[in-house]
C-alpha positions in Angstrom: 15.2 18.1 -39.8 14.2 18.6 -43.6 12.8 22.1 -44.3 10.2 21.9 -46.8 10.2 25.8 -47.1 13.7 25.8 -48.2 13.2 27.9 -51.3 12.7 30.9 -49.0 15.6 30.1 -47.8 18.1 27.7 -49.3 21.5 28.4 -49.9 23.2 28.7 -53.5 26.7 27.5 -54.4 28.1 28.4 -58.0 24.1 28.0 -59.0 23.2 25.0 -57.8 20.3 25.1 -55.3 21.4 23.0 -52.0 19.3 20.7 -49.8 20.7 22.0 -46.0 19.3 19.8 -43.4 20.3 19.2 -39.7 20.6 15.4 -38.6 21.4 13.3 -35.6 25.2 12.9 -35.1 26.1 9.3 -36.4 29.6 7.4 -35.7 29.5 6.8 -39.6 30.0 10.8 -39.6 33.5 11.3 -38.0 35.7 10.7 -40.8 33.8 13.6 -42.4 34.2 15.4 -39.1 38.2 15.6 -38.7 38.3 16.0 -42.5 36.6 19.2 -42.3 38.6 20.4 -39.3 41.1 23.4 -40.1 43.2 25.3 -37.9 40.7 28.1 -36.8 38.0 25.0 -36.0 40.8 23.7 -33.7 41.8 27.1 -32.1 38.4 28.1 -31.4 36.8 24.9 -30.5 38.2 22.0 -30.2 42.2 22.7 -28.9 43.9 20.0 -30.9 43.5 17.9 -33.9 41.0 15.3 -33.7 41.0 12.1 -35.2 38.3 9.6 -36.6 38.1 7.2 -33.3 38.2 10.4 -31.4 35.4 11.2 -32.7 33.7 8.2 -32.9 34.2 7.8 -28.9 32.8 11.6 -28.8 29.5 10.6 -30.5 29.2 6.9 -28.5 29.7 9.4 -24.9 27.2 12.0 -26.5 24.9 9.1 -27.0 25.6 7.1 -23.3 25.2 10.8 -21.7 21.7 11.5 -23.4 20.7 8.3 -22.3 21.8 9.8 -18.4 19.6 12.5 -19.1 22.6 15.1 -20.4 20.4 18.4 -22.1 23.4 18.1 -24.8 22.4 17.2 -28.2 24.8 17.1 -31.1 23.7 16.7 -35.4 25.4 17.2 -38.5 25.3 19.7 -40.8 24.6 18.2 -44.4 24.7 19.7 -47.8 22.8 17.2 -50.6 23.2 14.5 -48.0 27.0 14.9 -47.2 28.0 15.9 -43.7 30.3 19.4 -44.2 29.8 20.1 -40.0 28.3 19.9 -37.2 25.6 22.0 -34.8 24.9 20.7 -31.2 22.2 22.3 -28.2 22.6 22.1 -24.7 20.3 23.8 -21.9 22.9 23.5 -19.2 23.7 26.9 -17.7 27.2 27.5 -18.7 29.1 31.4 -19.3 26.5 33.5 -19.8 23.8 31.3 -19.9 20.8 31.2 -17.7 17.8 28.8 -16.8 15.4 28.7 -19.8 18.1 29.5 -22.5 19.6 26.5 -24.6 23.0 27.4 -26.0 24.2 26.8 -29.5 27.2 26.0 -31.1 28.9 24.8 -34.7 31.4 24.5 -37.1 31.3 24.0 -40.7 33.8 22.9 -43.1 36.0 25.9 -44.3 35.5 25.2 -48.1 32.0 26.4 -47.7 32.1 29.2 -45.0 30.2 32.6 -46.2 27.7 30.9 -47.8 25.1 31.2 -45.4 24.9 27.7 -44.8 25.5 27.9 -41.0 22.8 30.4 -40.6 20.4 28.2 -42.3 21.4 25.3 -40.1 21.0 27.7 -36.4 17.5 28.7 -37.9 16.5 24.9 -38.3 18.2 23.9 -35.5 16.0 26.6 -33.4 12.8 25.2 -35.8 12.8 22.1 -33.9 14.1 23.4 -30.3 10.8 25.4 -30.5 8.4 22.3 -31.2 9.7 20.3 -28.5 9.1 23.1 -26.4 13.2 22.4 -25.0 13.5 26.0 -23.8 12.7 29.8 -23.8 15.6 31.2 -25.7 18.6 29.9 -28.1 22.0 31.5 -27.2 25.3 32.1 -29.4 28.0 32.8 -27.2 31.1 33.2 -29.4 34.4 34.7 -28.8 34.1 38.6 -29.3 36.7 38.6 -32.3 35.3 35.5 -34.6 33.5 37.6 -36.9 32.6 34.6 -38.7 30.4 33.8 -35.8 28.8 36.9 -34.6 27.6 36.9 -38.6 25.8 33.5 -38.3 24.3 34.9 -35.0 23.2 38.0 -37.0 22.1 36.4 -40.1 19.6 33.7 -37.8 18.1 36.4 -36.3 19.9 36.6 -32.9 20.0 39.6 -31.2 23.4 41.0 -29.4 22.6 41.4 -25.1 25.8 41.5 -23.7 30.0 40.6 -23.2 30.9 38.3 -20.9 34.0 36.9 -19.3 34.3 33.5 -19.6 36.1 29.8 -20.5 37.1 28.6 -23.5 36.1 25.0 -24.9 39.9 24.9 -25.2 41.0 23.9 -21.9 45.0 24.8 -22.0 43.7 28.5 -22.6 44.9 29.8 -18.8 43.1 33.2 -19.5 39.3 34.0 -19.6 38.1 34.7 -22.9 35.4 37.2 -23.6 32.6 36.2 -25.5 29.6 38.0 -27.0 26.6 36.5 -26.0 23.2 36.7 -28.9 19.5 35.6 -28.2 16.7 34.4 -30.0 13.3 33.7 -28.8 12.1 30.1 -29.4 
């Protein structure tokens, strides 16, 4: 998903203009992936380090359980062509998420956090989930203290509704985590 309006809103890194697109998730992109895992990416999302045929065989099932009909969709997140994360969809009613709402999540590589780059990604992402019609409202459910995360949902435009108790995508948590949960029409 190439924005061609990206002047209005590009991101800038140390003056250079970048080129942020969203892109299907390839196999070719997990090296990229674990390399820009740190330890808050693995505490808040994915519970343990991953490595590169771990995340090929997560891309190959994302693929086999599209094909099944799955609502889960997962892209990268590239800057001039490089993959620095990742940003996935899925309209399956989950913690605080309802019929009609298509839930968002991501991760990007800490050497360019605060950039605004995420932001740009959710508002693309939510470009394209509106043209294919996929659902009535995008959802950010993030944990209540990742700030980090709360300011992506701010800075694309999502709107805070409500806390919620709730899982973690970290299975050996034993306690419910609360999450905020932020809308945004599509």
């Amino acid at each position: 998903m190439r924005d061609p309006a990206l002047d209005a809103a590009g991101a800038v890194l140390e003056g250079h203009r970048m080129t942020i697109t969203v892109e299907p998730l390839r196999v070719e992109d997990a090296g990229a992936m674990v390399a820009a895992e740190d330890e808050e990416t693995i505490r808040r999302l994915t519970g343990g380090r991953s490595t590169i045929e771990g995340t090929r065989e997560y891309v190959r099932r994302l693929a086999e359980n599209a094909l099944a009909g799955s609502t889960k969709r997962a892209f990268t997140i590239r800057v001039d062509g490089e993959c620095v994360g990742s940003i996935d969809h899925d309209a399956d009613p989950q913690d605080g998420i309802g019929p009609g709402d298509v839930n968002i999540a991501y991760v990007l590589a800490p050497w360019l956090r605060g950039r605004g780059i995420t932001a740009r990604a959710v508002e693309l992402l939510c470009a394209e989930l509106s043209r294919r019609g996929a659902g009535e409202r995008a959802v950010i459910r993030c944990e209540a203290d990742n700030l980090a995360s709360v300011r992506v949902a701010e800075k694309a435009g999502f709107a805070y509704v409500r806390d919620v108790l709730g899982t973690s995508e970290d299975d050996e948590r034993s306690s419910p985590v609360r999450h905020r949960v932020y809308v945004r029409a599509l």
